[in-house]
C-alpha positions as CSV (number, residue, x, y, z in Angstrom):
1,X,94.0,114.9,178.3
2,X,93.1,117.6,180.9
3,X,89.6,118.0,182.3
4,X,89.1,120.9,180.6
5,X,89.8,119.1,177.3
6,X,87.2,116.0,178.1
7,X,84.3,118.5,179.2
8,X,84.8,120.2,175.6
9,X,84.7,116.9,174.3
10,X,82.0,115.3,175.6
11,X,80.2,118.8,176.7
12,X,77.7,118.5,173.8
13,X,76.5,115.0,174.5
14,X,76.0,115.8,178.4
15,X,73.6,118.6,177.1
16,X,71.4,117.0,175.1
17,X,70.9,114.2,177.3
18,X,69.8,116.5,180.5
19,X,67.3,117.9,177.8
20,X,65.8,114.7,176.9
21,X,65.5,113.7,180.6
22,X,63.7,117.5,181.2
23,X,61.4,116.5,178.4
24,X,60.3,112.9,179.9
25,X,59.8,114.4,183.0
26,X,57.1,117.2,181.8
27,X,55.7,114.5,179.5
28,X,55.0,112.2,182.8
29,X,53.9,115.1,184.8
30,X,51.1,116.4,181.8
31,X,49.8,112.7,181.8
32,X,49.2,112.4,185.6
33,X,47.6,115.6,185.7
34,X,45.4,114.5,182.7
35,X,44.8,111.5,184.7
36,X,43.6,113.2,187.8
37,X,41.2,115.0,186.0
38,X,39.5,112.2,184.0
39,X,39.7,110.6,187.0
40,X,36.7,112.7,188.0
41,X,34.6,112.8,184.7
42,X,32.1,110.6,184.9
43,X,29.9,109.6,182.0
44,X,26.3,109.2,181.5
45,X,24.2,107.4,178.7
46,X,23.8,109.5,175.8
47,X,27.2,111.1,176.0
48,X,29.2,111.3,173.0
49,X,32.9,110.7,173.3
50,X,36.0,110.6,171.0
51,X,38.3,107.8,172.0
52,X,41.4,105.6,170.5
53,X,41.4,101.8,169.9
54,X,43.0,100.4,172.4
55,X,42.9,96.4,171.8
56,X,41.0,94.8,168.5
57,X,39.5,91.3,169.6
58,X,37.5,88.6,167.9
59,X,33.9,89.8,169.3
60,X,34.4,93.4,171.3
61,X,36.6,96.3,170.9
62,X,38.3,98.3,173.6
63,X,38.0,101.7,173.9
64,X,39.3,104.4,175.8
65,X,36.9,106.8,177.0
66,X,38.7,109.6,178.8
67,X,37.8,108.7,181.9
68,X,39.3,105.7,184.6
69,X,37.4,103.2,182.9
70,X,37.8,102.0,179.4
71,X,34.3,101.4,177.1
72,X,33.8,98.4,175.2
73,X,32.3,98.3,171.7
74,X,30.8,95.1,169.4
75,X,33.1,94.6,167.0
76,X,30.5,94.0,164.3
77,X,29.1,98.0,164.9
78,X,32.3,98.9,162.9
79,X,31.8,96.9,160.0
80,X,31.6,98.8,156.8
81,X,28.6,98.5,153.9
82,X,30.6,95.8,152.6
83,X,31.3,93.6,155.9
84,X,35.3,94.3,156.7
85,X,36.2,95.7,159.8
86,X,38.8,98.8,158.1
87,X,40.5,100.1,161.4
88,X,43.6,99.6,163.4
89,X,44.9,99.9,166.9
90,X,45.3,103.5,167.7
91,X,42.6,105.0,165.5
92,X,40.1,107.5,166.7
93,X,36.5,106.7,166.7
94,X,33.2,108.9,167.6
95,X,30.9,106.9,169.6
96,X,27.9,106.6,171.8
97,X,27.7,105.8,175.8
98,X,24.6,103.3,176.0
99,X,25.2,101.9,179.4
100,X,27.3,102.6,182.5
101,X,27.7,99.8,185.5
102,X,30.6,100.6,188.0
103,X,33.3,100.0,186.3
104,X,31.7,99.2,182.7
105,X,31.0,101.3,180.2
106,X,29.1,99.9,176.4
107,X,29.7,101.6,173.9
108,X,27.8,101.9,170.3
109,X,28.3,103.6,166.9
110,X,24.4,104.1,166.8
111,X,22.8,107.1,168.4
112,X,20.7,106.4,171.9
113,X,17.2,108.0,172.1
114,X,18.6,110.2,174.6
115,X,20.7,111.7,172.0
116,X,18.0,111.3,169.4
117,X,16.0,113.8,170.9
118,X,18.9,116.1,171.9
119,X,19.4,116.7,168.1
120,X,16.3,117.3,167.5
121,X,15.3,119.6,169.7
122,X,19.0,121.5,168.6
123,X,17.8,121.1,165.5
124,X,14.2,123.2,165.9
125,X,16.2,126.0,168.1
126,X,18.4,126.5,165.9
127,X,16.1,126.3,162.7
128,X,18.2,123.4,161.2
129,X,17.1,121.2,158.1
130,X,16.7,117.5,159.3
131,X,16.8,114.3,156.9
132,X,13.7,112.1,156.8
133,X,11.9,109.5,155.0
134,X,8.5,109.4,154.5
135,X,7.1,106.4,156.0
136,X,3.1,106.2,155.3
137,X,-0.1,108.5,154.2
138,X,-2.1,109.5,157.3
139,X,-4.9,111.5,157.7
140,X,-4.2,115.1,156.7
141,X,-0.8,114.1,155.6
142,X,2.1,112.0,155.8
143,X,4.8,110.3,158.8
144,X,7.9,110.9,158.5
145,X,11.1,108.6,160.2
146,X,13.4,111.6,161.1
147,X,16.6,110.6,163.2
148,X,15.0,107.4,165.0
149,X,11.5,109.5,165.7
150,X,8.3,109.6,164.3
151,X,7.0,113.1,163.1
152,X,4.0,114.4,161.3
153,X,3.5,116.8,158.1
154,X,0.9,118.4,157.0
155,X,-0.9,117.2,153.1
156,X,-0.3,121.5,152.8
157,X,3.7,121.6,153.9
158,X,5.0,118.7,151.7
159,X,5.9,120.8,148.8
160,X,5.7,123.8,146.9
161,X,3.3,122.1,144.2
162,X,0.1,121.2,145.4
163,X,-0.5,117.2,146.2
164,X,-4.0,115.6,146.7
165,X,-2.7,112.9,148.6
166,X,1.4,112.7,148.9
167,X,1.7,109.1,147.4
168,X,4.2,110.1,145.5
169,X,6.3,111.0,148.4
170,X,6.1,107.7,150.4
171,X,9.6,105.8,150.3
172,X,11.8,109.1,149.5
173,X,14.3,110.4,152.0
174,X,13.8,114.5,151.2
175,X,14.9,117.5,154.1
176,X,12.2,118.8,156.3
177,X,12.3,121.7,159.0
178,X,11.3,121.4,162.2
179,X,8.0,123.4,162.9
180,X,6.9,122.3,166.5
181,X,9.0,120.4,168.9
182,X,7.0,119.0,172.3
183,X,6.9,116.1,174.5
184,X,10.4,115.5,174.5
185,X,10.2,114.0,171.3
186,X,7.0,112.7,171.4
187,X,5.4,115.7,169.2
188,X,6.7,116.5,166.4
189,X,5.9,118.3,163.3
190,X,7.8,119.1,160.2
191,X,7.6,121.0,156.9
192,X,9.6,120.6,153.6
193,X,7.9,123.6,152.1
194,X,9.1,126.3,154.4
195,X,12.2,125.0,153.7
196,X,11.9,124.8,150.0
197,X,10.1,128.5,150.5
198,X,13.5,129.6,152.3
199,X,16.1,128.0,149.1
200,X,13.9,129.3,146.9
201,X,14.0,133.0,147.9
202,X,17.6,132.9,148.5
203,X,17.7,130.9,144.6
204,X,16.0,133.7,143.4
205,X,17.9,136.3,144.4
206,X,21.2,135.0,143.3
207,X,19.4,133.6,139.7
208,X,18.0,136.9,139.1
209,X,21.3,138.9,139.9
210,X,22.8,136.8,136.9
211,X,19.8,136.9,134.4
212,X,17.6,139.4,133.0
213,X,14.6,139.4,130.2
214,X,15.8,138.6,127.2
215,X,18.2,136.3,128.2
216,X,18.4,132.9,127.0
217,X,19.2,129.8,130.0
218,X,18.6,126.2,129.8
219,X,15.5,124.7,132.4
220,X,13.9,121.1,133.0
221,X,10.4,121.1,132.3
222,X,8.8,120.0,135.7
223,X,5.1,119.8,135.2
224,X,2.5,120.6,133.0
225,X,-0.8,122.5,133.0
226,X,-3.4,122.8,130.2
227,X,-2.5,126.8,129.8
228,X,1.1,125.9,129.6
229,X,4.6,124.2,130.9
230,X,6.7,125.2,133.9
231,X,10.2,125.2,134.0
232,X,12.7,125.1,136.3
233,X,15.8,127.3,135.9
234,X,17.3,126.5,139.5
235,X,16.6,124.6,142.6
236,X,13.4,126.0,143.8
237,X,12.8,128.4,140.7
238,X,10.0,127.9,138.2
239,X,9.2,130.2,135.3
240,X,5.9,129.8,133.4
241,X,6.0,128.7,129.2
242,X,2.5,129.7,128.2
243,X,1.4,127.5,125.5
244,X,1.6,129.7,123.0
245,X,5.3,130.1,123.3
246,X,6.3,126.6,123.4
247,X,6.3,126.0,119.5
248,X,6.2,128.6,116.8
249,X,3.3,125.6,115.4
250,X,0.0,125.7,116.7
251,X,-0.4,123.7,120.0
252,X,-3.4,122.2,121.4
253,X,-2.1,120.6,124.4
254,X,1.8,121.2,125.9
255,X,2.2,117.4,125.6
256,X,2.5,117.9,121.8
257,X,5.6,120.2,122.3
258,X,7.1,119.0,125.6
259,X,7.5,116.0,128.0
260,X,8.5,116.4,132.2
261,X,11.9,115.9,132.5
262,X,13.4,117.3,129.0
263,X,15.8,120.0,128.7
264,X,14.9,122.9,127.1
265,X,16.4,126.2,126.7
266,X,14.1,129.1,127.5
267,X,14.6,133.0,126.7
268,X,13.5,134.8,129.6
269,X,10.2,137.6,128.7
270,X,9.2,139.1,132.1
271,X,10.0,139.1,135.7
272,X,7.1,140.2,137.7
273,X,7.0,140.9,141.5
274,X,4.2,139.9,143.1
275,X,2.5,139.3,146.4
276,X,3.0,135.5,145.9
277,X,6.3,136.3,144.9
278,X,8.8,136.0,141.6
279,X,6.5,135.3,138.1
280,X,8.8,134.8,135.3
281,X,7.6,134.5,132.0
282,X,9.8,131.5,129.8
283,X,9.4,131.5,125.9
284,X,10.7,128.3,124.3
285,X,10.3,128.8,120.8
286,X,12.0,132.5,120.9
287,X,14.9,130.4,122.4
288,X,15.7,129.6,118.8
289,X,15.9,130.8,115.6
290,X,13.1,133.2,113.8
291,X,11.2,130.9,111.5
292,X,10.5,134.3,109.2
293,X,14.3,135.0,109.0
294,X,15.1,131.5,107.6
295,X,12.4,131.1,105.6
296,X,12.3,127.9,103.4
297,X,13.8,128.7,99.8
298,X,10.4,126.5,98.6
299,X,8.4,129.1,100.0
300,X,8.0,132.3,97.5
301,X,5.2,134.0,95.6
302,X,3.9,131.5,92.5
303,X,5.1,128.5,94.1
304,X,2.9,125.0,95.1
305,X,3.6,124.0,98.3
306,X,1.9,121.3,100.7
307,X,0.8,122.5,104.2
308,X,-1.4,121.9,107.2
309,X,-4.9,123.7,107.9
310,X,-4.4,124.8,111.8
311,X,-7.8,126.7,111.9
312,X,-10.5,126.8,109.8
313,X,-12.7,130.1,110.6
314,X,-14.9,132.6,109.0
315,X,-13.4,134.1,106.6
316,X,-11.1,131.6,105.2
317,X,-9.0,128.5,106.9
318,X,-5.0,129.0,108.3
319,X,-2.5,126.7,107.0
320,X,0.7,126.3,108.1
321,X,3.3,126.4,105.6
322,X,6.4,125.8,108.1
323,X,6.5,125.6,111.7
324,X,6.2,129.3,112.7
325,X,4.7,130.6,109.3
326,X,1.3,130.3,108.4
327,X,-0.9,131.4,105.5
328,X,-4.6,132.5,105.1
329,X,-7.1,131.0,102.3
330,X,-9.3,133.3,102.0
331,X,-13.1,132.3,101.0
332,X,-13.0,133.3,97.5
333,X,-9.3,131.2,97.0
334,X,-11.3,127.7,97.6
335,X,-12.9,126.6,94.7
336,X,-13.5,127.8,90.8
337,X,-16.3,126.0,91.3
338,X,-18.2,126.3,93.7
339,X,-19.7,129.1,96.2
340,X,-17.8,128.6,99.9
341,X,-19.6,130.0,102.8
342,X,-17.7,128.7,105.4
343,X,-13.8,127.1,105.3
344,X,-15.0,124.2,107.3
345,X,-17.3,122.7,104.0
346,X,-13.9,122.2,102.3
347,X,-11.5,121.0,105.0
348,X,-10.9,119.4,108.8
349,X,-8.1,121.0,110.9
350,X,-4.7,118.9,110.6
351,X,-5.6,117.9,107.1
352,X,-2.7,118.0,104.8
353,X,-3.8,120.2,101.7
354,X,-0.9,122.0,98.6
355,X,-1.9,125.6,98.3
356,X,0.2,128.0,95.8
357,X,1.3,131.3,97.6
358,X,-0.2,134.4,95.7
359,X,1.5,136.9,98.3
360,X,4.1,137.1,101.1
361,X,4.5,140.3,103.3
362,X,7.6,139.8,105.3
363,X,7.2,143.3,107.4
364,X,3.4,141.9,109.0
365,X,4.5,138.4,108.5
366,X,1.3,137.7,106.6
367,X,1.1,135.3,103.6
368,X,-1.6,135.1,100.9
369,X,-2.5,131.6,99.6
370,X,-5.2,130.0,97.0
371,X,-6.6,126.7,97.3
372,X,-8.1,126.7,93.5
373,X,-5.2,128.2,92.0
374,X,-3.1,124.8,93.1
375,X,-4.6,122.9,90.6
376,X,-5.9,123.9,86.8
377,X,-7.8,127.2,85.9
378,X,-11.0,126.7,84.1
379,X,-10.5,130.6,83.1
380,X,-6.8,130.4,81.4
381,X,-8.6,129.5,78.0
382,X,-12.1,130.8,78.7
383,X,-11.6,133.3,75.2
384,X,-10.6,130.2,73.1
385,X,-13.1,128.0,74.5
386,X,-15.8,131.0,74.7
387,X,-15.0,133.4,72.3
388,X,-17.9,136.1,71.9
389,X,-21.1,135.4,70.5
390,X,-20.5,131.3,71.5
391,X,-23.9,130.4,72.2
392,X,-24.4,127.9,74.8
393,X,-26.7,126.3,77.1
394,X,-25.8,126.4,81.1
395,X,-27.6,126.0,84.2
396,X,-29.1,129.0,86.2
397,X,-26.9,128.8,89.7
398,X,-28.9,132.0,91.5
399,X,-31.1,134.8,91.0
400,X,-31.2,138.0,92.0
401,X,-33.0,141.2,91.5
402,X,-30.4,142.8,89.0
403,X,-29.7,139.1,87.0
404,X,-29.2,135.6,86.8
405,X,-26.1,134.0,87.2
406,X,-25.9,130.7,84.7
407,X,-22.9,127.9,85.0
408,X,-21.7,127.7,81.6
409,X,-19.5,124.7,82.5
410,X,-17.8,123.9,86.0
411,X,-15.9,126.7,87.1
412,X,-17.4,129.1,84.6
413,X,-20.2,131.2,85.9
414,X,-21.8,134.1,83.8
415,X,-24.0,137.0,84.4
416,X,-27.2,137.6,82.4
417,X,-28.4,141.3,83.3
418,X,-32.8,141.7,83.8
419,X,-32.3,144.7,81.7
420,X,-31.3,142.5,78.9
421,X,-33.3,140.0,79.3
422,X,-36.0,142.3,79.3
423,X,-35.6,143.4,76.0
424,X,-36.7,139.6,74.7
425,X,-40.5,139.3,75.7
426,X,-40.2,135.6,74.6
427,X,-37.3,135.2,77.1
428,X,-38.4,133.5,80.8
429,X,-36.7,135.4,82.9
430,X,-39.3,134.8,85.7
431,X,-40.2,131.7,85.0
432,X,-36.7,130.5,85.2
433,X,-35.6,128.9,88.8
434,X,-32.1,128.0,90.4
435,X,-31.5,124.3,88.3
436,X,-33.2,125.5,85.3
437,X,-31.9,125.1,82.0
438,X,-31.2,128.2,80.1
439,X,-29.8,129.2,76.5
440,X,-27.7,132.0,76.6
441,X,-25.0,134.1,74.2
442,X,-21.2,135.3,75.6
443,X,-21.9,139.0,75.0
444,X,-18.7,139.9,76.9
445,X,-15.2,138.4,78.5
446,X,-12.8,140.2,81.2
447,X,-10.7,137.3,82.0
448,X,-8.6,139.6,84.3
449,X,-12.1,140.2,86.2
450,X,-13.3,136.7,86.1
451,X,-16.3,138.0,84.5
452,X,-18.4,137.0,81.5
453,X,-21.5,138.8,80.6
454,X,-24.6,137.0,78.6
455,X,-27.1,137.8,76.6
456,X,-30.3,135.9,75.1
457,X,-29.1,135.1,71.5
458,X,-29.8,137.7,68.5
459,X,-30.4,135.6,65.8
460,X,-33.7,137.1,64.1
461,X,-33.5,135.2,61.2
462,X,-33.5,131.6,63.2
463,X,-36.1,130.8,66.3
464,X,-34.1,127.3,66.8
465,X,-32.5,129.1,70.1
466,X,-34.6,129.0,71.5
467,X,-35.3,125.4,72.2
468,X,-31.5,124.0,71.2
469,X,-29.1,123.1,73.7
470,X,-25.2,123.8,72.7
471,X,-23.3,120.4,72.9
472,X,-20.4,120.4,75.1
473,X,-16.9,118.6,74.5
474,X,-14.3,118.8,76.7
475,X,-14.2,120.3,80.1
476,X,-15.3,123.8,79.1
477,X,-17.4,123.1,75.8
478,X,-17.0,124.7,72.3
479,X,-18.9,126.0,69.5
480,X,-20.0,123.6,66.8
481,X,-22.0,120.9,65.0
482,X,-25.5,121.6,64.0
483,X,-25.8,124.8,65.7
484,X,-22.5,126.3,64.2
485,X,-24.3,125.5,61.0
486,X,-27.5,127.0,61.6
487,X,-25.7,130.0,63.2
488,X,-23.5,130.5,60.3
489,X,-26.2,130.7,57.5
490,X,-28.3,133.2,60.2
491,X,-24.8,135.7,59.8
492,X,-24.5,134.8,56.1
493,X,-28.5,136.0,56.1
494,X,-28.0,139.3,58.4
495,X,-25.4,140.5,56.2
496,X,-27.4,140.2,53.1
């Protein structure tokens, strides 16, 4: 084989082994020159360095630090939550310079006070949120742990809710900003509501790009008030449920409607923008369904139905038929009787009571209801019980200048007119008094009206009248016995 032959056979192999050579010697050149230059950093306590495990022992770790000198770390400082030691030889690990002696450098996982304070102080030039626990109550507010140092806030700057005395803060680990920063380290004061003031604005501004009034979103109720709940639709956004928009039933306290904590969904009524900033007005029972458009098929004109009196006033008493629909009694729909002058005589509010609906007006959502009408009508047989001329004896219930108004039976009230009266010298219409017995005569009926007229009886041929009391059976009396006797041989007289 000639020369030329063995160089094109062995040409290749020649080639790639000058290149690996070239590549070794660049390599070893890099790392001395990387040598003479950490040869000359020196470190101080405080610094933080990024080194690789170099040797794992029993006790210490070994380090290297970038420098001449490797550190040396506990080995128990790299123990996990659980106990076990979950690195290897040649891992990187961020730690901590916490003492230099010629040619030793300790090493920790923890921060030094020295760097402690550098963060801190980063942390107030540069406006960044810090994590701390509150530690105790002090006067005027609260300590706060943050990063190894002790700070201060202010009762005022520990939320965006007022707090009398920040209990309810001590033990929690919440986000503070930096406010002051002095001492180096030794005065320090921090404030979770600037911070809270900051997310919230920025909250805002993204919530309301997304929603608008009339929307419907789901909130947590966060506190109570006696006008109302709050509720929060995002982190650092509260809208206002007034208490008359957190059931479509009549609420005395929110308590009765909502607890802190539950999920509700809102519809949104009005966004406001005032000095204070965002108001947002939160309905919870327009959130749902219209109690007027599903209206309980129990519910219609005629019907009995059991409800609640919500408000007793006036003019008549409130009862609500179904959450969200209520009904007025008015005075005159409470009793057959008996005269009502106020609602409150005949119920308490919250007392269950059945009604019968005389009316229902869907377009003002108004509902008609009668309290006497629920149970029996002493006037439904008023003509067969009292048919005209029924002479009966009833009890004078008031007086006035134009008549007197006599109880025929319970429920059943008739009016004897003075001019008619008048006509009967014998008659005492002055003498007579409210209580007072009286004999009267049905002269008229207008059931329709509720109305009977009286008269004093016209039976010339008989004076018994006037001294005989009409017996009563039943619950509305009748006609009858002795007097229906007398009374027909007086007609059988007159018409002779």
């Amino acid at each position: 084989m000639t020369n030329s032959s063995y160089d094109d056979a062995f040409g290749t192999d020649a080639d790639e082994t000058e290149i690996e050579e070239q590549k070794k010697r660049a390599e070893f050149a890099k790392m001395l020159d990387a040598s003479f230059k950490t040869s000359t950093r020196k470190l101080s306590v405080g610094d933080k360095i990024k080194g690789e495990i170099l040797v794992i022992g029993k006790e210490d770790i070994f380090v290297s630090t970038g420098t001449m000198n490797d550190g040396v770390i506990q080995r128990k400082e790299l123990l996990d939550e659980n106990g076990a030691f979950s690195y290897k030889t040649g891992d990187t690990v961020e730690l901590y310079v916490t003492q230099v002696r010629s040619s030793e450098i300790r090493l920790s996982a923890k921060k030094t006070s020295k760097n402690l304070a550098d963060d801190l102080e980063d942390a107030f030039d540069m406006m960044l949120p810090v994590d701390g626990r509150v530690v105790e109550i002090c006067k005027g507010g609260v300590r706060v742990s943050v990063m190894g140092k002790v700070a201060f806030c202010p009762i005022s700057q520990l939320g965006l809710a007022r707090t009398e005395t920040g209990e309810e803060f001590v033990g929690k680990r919440l986000e503070f900003r930096i406010t002051q920063y002095s001492e180096n380290g030794r005065n320090i004061i921090v404030s979770r509501r600037k911070l809270l003031e900051e997310q919230r604005e920025t909250s805002t501004g993204s919530f309301l790009e997304e929603h608008k009034a009339g929307d419907v979103v789901r909130g947590r109720v966060a506190r109570l008030e006696k006008f109302g709940a709050f509720i929060e639709l995002s982190p650092g956004i509260d809208g206002l449920a007034h208490i008359s928009e957190l059931s479509w039933s009549r609420v005395a306290d929110p308590a009765e409607a909502v607890t802190v904590g539950q999920e509700v969904s809102v519809k949104i009524l009005k966004v406001e923008n005032q000095e204070k900033g965002i108001r947002i007005s939160l309905s919870i029972k327009q959130a749902g369904e219209q109690p007027w458009d599903n209206m309980p098929a129990e519910i219609k004109v005629g019907s009995v139905v059991s409800g609640k009196v919500t408000k007793c006033m006036k003019f008549g008493a409130f009862v609500e038929l179904t959450p969200g629909v209520e009904g007025l009694i008015p005075l005159s729909e409470m009793s057959y009787t008996k005269r009502v002058l106020r609602s409150d005589e005949f119920f308490k509010e919250g007392e269950k009571i059945e009604v019968m609906v005389k009316e229902i007006h869907p377009e003002t959502k108004k509902v008609l209801l009668s309290l006497k009408d629920a149970g029996s009508d002493p006037w439904a047989l008023v003509q067969q019980n009292f048919p005209v001329g029924t002479i009966i004896t009833g009890k004078v219930e008031r007086k006035e200048p134009y008549g007197i108004f006599i109880q025929l039976v319970e429920g059943i009230t008739g009016l004897l007119p003075k001019s008619k009266a008048m006509e009967h010298s014998e008659f005492p219409f002055e003498k007579l008094r409210v209580g007072d017995k009286a004999t009267v005569q049905v002269a008229e009926i207008r059931r329709e009206e509720r109305r009977i007229s009286l008269d004093v009886p016209k039976d010339a041929g008989s004076e018994d009248w006037k001294n005989y009391s009409a017996p009563i059976s039943g619950s509305f009396g009748t006609f009858g016995g002795a007097l229906g006797e007398q009374l027909k041989k007086a007609l059988d007289k007159k018409k002779k």
